[in-house]
Backbone bond lengths (Angstrom), bond angles and torsions (degrees), N, CA, C in turn:
res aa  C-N    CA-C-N  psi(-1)  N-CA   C-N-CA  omega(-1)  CA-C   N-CA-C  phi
1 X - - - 1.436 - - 1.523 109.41 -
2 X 1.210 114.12 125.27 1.909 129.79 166.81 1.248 82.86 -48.43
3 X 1.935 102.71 160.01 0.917 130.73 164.83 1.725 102.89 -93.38
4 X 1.681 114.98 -167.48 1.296 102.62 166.45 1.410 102.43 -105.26
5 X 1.427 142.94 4.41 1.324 133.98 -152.77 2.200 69.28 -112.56
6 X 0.750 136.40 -44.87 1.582 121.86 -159.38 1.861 90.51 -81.11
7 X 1.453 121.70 -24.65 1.490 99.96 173.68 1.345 125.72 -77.70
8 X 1.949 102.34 -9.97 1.825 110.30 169.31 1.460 106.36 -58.04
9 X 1.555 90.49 -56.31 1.725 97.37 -154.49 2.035 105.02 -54.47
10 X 1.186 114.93 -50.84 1.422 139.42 -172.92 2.013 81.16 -67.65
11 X 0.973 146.61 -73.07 1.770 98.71 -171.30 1.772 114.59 -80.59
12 X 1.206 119.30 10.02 1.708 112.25 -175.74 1.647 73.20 -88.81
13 X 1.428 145.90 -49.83 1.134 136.73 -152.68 1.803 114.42 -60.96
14 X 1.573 82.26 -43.44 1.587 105.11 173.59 1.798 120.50 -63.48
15 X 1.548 114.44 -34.89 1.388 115.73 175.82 1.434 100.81 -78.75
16 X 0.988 117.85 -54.33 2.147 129.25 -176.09 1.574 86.00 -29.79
17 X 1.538 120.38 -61.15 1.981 130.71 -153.98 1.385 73.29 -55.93
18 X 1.518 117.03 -95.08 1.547 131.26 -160.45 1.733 109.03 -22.59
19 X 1.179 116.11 -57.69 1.157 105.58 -172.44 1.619 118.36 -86.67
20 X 1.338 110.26 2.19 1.868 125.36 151.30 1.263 110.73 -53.75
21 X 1.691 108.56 -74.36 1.111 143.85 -172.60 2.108 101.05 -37.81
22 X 1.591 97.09 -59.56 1.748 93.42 -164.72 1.510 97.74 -79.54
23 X 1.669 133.84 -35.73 1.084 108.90 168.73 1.554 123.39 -54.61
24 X 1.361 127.73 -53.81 1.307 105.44 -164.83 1.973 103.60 -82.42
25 X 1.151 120.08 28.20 1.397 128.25 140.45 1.095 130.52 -62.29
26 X 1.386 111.71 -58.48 1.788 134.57 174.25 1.605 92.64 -66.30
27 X 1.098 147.09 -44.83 1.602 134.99 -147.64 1.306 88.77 -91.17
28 X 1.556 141.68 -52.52 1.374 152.53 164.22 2.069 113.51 -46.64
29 X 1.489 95.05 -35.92 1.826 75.75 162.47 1.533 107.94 -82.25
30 X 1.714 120.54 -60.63 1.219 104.75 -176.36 1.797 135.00 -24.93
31 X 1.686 86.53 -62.73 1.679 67.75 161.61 1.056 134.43 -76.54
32 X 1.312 138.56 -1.61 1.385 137.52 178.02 1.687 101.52 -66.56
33 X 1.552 114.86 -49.32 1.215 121.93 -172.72 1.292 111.05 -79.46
34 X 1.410 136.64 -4.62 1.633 146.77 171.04 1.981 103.79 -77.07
35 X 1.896 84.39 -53.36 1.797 87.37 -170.85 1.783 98.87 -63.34
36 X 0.785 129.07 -37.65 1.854 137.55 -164.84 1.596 92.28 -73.23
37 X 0.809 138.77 -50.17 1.869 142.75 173.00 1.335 98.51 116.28
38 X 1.554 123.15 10.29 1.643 112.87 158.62 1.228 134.95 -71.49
39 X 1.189 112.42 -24.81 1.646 107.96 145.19 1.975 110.35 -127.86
40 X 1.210 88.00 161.31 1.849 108.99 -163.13 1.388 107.00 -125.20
41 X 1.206 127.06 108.82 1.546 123.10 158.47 1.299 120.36 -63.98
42 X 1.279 124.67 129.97 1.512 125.07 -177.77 1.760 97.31 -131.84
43 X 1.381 108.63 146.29 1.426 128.52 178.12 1.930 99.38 -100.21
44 X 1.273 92.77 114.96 1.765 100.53 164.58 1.524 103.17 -69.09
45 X 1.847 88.95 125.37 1.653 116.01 165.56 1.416 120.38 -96.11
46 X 1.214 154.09 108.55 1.053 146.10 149.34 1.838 99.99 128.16
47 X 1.390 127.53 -148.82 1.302 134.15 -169.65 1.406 101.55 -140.41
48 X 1.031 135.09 -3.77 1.505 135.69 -163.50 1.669 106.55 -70.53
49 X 1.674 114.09 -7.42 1.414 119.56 174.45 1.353 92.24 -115.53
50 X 1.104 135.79 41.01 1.644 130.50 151.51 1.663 114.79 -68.42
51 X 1.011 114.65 128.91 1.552 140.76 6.41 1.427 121.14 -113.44
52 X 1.881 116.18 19.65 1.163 108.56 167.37 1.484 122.84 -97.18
53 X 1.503 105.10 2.79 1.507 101.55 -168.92 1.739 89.56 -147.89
54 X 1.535 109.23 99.08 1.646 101.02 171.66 1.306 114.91 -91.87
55 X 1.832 111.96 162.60 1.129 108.28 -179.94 1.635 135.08 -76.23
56 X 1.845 103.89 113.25 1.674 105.51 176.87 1.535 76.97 140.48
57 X 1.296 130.99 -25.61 1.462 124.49 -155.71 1.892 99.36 -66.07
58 X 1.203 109.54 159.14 1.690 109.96 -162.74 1.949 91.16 -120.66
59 X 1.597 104.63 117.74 1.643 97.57 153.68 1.254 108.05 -131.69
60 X 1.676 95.13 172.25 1.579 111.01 166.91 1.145 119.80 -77.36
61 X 1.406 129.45 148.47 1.438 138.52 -172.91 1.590 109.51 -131.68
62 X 1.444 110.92 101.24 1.724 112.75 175.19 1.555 97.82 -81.60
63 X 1.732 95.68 134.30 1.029 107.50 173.20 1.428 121.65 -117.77
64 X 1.684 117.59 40.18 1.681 114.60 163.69 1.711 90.31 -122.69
65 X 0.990 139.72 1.61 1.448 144.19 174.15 1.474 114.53 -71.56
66 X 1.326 97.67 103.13 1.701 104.29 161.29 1.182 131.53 -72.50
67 X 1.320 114.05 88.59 1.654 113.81 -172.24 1.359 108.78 -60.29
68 X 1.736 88.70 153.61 1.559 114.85 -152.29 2.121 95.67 -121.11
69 X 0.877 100.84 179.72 1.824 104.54 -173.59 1.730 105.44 -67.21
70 X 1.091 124.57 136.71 1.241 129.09 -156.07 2.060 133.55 59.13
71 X 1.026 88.94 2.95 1.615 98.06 -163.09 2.076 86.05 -73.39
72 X 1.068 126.64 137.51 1.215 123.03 169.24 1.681 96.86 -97.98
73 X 1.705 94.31 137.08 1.271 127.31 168.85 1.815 138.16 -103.27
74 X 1.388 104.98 151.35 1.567 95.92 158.34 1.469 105.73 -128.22
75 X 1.705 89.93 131.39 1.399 116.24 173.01 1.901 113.94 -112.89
76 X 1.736 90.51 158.08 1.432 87.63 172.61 1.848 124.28 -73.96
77 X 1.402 134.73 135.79 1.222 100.24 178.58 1.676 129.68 -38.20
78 X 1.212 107.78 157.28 1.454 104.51 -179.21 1.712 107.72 -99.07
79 X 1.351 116.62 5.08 1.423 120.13 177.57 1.756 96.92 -89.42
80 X 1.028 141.01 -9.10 1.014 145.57 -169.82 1.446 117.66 80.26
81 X 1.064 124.18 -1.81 1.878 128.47 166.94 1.600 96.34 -48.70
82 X 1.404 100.39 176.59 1.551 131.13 -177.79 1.098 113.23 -100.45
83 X 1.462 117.45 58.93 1.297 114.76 -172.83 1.538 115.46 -151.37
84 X 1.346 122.57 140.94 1.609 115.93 166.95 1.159 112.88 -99.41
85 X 1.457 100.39 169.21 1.738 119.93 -155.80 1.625 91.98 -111.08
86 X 1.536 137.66 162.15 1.184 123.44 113.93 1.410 116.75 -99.92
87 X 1.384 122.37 134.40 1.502 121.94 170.44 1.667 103.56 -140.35
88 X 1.713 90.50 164.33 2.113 90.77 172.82 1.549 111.48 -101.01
89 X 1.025 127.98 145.94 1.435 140.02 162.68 1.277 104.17 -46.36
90 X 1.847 107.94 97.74 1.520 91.25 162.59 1.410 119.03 -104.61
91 X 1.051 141.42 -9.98 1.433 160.82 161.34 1.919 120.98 -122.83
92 X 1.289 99.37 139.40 1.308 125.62 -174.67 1.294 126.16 -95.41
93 X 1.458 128.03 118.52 1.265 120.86 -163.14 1.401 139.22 -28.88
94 X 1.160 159.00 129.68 1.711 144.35 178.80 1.858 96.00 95.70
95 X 1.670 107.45 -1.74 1.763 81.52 -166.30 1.716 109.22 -100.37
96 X 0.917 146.98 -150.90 1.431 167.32 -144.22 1.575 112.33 -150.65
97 X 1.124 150.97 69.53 1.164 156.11 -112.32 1.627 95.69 -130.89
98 X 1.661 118.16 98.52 1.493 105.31 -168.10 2.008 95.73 -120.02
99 X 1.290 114.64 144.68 1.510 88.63 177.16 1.455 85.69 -136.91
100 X 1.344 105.52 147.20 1.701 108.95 -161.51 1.822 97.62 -152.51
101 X 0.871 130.47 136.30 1.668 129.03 145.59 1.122 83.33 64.03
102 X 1.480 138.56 52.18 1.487 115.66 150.11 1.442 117.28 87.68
103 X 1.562 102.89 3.98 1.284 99.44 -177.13 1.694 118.24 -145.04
104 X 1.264 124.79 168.50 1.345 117.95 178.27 1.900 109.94 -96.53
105 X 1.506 107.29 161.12 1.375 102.95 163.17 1.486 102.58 -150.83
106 X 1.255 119.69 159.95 1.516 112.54 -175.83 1.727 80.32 -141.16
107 X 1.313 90.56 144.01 1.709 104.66 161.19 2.067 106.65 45.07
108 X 1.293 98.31 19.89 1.591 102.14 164.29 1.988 98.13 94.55
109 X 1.202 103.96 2.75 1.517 99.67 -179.28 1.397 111.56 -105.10
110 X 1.520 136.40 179.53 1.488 121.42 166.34 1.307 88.21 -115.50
111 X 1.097 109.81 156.11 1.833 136.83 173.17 1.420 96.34 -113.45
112 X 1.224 102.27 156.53 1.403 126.65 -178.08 1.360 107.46 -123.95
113 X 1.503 140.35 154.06 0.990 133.66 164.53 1.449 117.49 -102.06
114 X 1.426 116.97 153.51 1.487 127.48 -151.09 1.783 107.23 -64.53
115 X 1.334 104.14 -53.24 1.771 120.46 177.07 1.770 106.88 -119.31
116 X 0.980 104.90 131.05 1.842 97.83 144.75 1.369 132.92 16.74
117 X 1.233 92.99 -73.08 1.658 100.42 -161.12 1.761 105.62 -60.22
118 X 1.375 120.41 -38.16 1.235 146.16 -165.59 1.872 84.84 -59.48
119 X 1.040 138.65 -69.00 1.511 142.38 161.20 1.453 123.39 -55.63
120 X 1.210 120.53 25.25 1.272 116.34 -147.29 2.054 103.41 -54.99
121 X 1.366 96.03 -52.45 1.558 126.06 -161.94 1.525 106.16 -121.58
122 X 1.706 116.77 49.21 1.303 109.86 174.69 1.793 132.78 -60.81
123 X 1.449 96.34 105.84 1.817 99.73 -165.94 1.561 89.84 -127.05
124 X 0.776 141.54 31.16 1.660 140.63 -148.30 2.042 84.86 -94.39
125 X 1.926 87.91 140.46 0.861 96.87 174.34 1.503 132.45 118.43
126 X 1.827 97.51 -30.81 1.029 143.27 -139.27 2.133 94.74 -76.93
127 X 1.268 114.17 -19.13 1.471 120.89 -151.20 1.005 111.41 -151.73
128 X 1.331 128.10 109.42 1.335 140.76 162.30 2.007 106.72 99.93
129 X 1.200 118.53 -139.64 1.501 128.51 151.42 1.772 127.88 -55.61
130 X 1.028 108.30 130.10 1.670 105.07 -170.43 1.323 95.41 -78.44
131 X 1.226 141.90 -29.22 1.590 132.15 -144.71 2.326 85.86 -140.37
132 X 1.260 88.40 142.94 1.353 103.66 -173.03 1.772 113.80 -160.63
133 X 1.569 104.74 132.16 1.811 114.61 -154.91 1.553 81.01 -98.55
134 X 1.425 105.21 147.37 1.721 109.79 162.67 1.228 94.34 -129.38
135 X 1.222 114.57 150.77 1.626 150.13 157.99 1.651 93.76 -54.37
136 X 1.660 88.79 161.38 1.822 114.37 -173.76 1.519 84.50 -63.46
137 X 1.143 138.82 -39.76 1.279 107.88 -144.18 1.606 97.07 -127.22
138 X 1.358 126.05 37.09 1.376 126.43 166.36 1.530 124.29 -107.94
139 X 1.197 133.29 -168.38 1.274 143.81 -156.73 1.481 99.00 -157.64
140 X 1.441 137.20 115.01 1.297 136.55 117.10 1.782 135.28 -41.56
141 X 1.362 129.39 96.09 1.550 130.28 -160.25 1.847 97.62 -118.68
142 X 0.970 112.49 158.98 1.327 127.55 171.68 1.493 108.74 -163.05
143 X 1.118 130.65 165.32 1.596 144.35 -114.05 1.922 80.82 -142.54
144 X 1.209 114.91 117.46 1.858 103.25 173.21 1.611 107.13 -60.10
145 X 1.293 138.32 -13.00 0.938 140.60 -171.77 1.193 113.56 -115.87
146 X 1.727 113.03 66.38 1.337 154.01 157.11 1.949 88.99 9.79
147 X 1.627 118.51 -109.23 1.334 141.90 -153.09 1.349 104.92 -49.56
148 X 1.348 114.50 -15.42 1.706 113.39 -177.00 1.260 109.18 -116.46
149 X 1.291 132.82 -14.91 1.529 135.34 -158.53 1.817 98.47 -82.58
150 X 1.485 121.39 140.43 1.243 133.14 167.23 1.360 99.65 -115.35
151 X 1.940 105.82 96.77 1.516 90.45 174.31 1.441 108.61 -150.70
152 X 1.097 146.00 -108.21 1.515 130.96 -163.77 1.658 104.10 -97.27
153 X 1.520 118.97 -17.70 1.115 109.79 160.35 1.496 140.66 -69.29
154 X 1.408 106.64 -5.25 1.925 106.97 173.20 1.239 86.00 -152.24
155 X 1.300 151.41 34.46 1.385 134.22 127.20 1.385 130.84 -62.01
156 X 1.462 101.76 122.93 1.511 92.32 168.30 1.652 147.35 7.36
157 X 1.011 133.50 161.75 1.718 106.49 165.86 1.547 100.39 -105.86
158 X 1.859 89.10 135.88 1.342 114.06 59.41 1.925 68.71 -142.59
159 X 1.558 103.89 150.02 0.983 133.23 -157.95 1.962 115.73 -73.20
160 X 1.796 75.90 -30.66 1.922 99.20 173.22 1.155 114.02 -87.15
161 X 1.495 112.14 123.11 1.408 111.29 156.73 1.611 131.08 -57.54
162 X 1.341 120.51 130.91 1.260 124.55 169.22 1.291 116.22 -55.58
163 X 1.807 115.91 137.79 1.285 120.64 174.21 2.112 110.23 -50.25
164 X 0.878 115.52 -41.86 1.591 131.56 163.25 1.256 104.73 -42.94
165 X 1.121 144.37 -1.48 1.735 105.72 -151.88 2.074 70.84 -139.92
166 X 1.586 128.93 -16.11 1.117 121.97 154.89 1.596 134.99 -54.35
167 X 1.000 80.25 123.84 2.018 85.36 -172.26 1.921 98.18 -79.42
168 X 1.686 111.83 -68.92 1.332 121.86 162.62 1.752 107.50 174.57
169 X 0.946 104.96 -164.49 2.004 124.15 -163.96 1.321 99.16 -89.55
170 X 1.087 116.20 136.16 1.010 118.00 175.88 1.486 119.44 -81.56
171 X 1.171 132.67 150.66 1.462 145.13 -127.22 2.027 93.53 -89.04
172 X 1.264 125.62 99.47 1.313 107.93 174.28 1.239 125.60 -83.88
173 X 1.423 109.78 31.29 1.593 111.11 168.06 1.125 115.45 -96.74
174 X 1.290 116.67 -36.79 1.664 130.57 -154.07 1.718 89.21 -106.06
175 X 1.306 122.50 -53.13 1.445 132.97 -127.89 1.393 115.97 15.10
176 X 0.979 134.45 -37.50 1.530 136.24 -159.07 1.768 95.65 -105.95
177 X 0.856 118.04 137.61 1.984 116.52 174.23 1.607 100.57 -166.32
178 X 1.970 87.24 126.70 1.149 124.63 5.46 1.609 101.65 -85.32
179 X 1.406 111.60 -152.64 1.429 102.83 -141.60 1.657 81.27 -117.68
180 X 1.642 121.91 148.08 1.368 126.66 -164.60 1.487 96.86 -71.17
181 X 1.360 122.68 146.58 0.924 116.66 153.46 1.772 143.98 -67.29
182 X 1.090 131.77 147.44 1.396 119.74 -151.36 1.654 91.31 -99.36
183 X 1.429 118.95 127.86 1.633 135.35 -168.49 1.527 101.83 -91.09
């Protein structure tokens, strides 16, 4: 007959395996899905995602994900340099993109963003035309870090990013990779 102190040890031994076992599962898909180009590590350049994305910070980028309004993205520059962007979806293709008083409106309505961070540094508005039309197949993006961000609000025209020039969303499981350690 087991004792009860050898039936502790024998299932903590058994959860420790299991949770061996599913981590190096997850570390073995990631890269599977990194080497395949379904997901992409990208290094944040600049501050224009302050304060959810600092500069040097490393995320994942899914690339069969159709970003949706607020989803932050990486795009290719739209000046044509060799370089990626991170920015958030602030407008959706076909819409009317007006930003006024601190706030967004698409198609004559205001949107709200889902959490915080999505508003981090509301200055919208701030540069060039307040109200801006996108094509079926563009993207309105802005930088959470309003005063520093160079992004569809004083760029050149045409103001929307091309579905093309999207790499993909950044990964909302991980966002940060690898992932900070907890102190």
């Amino acid at each position: 007959m087991r004792s009860f102190a050898s039936i502790r040890v024998t299932r903590g031994l058994s959860n420790a395996l299991r949770f061996g076992v599913l981590l190096v599962t997850l570390v073995l898909l990631t890269n599977t899905f990194v080497a395949i180009g379904w997901l992409r590590p990208v290094v944040v350049v600049g501050d224009s995602m302050a304060p959810t994305f600092e500069p040097g910070e490393r995320v994942l980028v899914r690339r069969w994900r159709t970003p949706q309004r607020w989803d932050v993205v990486v795009l290719q520059s739209t000046t044509g340099e060799d370089a990626l962007l991170v920015k958030r979806v602030v407008g959706m293709p076909g819409e009317t993109v007006t930003l006024l008083a601190g706030g967004v409106w698409a198609d004559s309505r205001r949107v709200l963003p889902e959490n915080q961070h999505a508003a981090a540094s509301v200055y919208y508005g701030a540069f060039g035309a307040p109200e801006w039309r996108l094509g079926r197949d563009e993207w309105f993006v802005a930088g959470d870090n309003q005063l520093e961000s160079i992004d569809s609000r004083n760029w050149a025209a045409p103001a929307g990013v091309p579905t093309r020039l999207i790499v993909g969303v950044v990964a909302d499981f991980t966002s940060k990779w690898p992932p900070t350690p907890v102190k």
